[in-house]
C-alpha positions as CSV (number, residue, x, y, z in Angstrom):
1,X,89.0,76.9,85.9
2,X,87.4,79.7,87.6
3,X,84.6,80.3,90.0
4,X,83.0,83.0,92.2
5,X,82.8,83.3,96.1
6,X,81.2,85.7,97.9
7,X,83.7,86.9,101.1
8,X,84.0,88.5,103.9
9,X,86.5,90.9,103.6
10,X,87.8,93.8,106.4
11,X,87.8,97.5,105.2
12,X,89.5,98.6,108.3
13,X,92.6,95.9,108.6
14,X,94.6,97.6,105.6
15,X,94.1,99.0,102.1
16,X,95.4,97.2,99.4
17,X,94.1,96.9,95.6
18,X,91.9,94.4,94.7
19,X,93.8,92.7,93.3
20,X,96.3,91.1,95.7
21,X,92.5,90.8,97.7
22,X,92.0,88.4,94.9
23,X,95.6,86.8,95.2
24,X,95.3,86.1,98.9
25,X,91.9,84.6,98.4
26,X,93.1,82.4,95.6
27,X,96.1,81.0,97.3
28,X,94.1,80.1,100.3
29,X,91.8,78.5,98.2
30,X,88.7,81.0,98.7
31,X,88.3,79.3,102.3
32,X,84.9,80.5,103.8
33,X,85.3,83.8,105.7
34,X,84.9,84.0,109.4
35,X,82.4,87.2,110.3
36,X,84.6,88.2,113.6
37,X,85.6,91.1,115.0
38,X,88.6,93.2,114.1
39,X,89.8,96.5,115.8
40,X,93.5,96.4,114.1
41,X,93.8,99.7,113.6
42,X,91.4,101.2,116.5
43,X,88.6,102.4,114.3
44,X,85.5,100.7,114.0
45,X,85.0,98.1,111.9
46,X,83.3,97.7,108.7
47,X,82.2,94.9,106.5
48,X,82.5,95.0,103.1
49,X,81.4,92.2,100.9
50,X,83.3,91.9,97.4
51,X,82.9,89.4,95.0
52,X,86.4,87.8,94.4
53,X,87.4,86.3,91.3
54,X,89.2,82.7,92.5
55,X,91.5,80.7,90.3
56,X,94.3,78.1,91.0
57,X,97.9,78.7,91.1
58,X,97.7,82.5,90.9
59,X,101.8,83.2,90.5
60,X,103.5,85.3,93.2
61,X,103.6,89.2,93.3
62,X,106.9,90.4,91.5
63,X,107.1,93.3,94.4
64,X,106.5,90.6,97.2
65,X,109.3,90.3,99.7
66,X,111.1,87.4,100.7
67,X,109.1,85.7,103.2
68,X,110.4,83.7,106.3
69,X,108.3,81.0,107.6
70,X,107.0,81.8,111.1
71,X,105.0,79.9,113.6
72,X,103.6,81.3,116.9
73,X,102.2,79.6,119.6
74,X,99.0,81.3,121.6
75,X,97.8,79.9,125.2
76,X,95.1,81.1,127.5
77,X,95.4,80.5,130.8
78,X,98.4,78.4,129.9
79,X,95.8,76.0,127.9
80,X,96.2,75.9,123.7
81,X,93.9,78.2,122.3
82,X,92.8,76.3,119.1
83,X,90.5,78.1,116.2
84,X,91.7,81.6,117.0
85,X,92.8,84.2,114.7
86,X,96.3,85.5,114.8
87,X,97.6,88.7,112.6
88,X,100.6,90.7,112.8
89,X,101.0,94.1,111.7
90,X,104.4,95.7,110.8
91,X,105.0,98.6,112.7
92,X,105.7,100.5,109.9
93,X,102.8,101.9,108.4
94,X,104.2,102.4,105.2
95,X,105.3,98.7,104.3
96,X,103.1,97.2,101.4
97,X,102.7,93.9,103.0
98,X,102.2,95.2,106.3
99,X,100.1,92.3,107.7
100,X,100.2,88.4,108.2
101,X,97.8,85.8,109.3
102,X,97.1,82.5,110.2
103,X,94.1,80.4,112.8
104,X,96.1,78.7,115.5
105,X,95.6,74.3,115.8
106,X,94.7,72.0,118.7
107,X,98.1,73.0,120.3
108,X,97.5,76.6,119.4
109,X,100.3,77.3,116.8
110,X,99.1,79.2,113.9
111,X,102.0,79.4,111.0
112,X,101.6,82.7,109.4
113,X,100.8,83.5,105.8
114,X,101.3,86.9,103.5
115,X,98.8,87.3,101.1
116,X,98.3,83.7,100.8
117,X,101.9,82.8,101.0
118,X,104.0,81.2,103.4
119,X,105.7,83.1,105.6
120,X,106.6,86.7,106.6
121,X,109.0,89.6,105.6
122,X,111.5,90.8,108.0
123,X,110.4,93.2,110.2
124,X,109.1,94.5,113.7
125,X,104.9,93.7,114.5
126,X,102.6,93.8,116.7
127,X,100.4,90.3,117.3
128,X,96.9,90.8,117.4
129,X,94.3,87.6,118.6
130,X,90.6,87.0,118.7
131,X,88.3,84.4,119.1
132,X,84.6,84.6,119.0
133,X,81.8,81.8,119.0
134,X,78.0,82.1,118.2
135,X,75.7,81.0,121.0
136,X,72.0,80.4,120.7
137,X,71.8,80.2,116.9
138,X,69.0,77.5,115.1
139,X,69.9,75.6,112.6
140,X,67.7,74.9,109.7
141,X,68.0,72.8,106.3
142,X,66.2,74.4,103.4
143,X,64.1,72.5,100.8
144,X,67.9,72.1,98.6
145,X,69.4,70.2,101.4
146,X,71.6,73.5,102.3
147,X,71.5,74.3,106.2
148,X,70.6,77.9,107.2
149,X,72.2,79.1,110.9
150,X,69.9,82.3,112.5
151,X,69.6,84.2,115.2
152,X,72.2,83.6,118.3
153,X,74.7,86.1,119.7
154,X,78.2,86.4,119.1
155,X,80.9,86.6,122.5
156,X,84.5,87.5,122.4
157,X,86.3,85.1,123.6
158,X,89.7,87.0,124.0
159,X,91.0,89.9,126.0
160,X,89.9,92.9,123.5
161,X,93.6,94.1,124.3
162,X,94.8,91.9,122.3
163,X,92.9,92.8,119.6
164,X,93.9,96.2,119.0
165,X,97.4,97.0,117.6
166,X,97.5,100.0,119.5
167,X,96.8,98.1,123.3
168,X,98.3,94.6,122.5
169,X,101.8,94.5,123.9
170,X,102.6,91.2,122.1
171,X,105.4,92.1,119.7
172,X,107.5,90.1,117.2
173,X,110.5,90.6,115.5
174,X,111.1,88.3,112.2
175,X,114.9,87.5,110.9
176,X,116.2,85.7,108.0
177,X,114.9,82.1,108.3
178,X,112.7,79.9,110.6
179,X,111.1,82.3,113.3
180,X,109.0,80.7,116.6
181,X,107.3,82.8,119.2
182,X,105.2,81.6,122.1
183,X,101.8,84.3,124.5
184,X,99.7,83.8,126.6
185,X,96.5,85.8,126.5
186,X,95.7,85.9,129.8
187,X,92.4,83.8,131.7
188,X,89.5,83.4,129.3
189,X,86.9,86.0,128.9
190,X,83.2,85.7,127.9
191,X,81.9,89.0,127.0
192,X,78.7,90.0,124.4
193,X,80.2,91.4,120.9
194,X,79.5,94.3,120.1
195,X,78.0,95.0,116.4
196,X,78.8,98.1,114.8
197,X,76.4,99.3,112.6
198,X,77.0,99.3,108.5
């Protein structure tokens, strides 16, 4: 069976037809999108909502690699950092799959997924990682029982170098089988985000 979702996707993280958009979605089963931040590639982000097709059991690409499953560990301030967003990025810019993602636990280990799939293909990348909350915002329930959030500000809760592929200096290099990597990202920070305009 199929259904719509509207999500949140990045226009400046990497171009890729819609398709595999719609593959990644589907895999992670069309999880609701988190609005952060993303500077992956230096230039300024933009939002772009699409409307994603979402089915069940979408089968592999033929073209995608073999992946190798890969778990890294993020601290701050040697504390877990739980609920934060960690991507790699090959260093190649010419690799199809160039990125992998995954939202780090209660101990801060976030196993990475490509396009929806466990794992990641060989290769050298650069880790990004970001974490934002929304402060201030007022909750409301609307006369269908569905809640309404407004208003508030959003902070970053990393260092913005890590956020950047061309600042970060967390680097990873994936092999042939299980892969494990452990950063810190330095004390906590607390700064205002800063929207960019649409």
């Amino acid at each position: 069976m199929k259904y719509w979702k509207l999500t949140l996707l990045y226009s400046s993280c990497f171009e890729i037809p819609e398709a595999e958009h719609a593959s990644a979605a589907s895999r992670s089963g069309c999880s609701r999108a988190k609005p952060t931040a993303h500077t992956g590639f230096g230039i300024p982000l933009l939002f772009c909502v699409i409307l994603i097709g979402c089915s069940r059991n979408v089968p592999r690409p033929s073209d995608l690699p073999a992946l190798n499953p890969c778990k890294i560990t993020i601290t701050q301030g040697n504390n877990p950092l739980n609920e934060a967003d960690v991507e790699v990025v090959a260093n190649d810019p010419t690799t199809k799959y160039r990125t992998a993602s995954g939202v780090t636990n209660n101990s801060g280990i976030a196993n990475l997924l490509t396009y929806g799939f466990s794992g990641v293909p060989v290769g050298t990348y650069k880790v990004l990682v970001k974490k934002t909350v929304l402060e201030g915002a007022s909750e409301q329930t609307d006369e269908s029982g569905v809640k309404q959030v407004s208003g508030g500000k959003d902070y970053n809760l990393v260092n913005k170098k890590y956020q950047n592929e061309n600042t970060t200096d967390l680097e990873i290099k994936i092999k042939n089988g299980q892969n494990e990597f452990s950063f810190d990202v330095g004390e906590p920070v607390h700064n205002l985000l800063e929207s960019t305009p649409l």
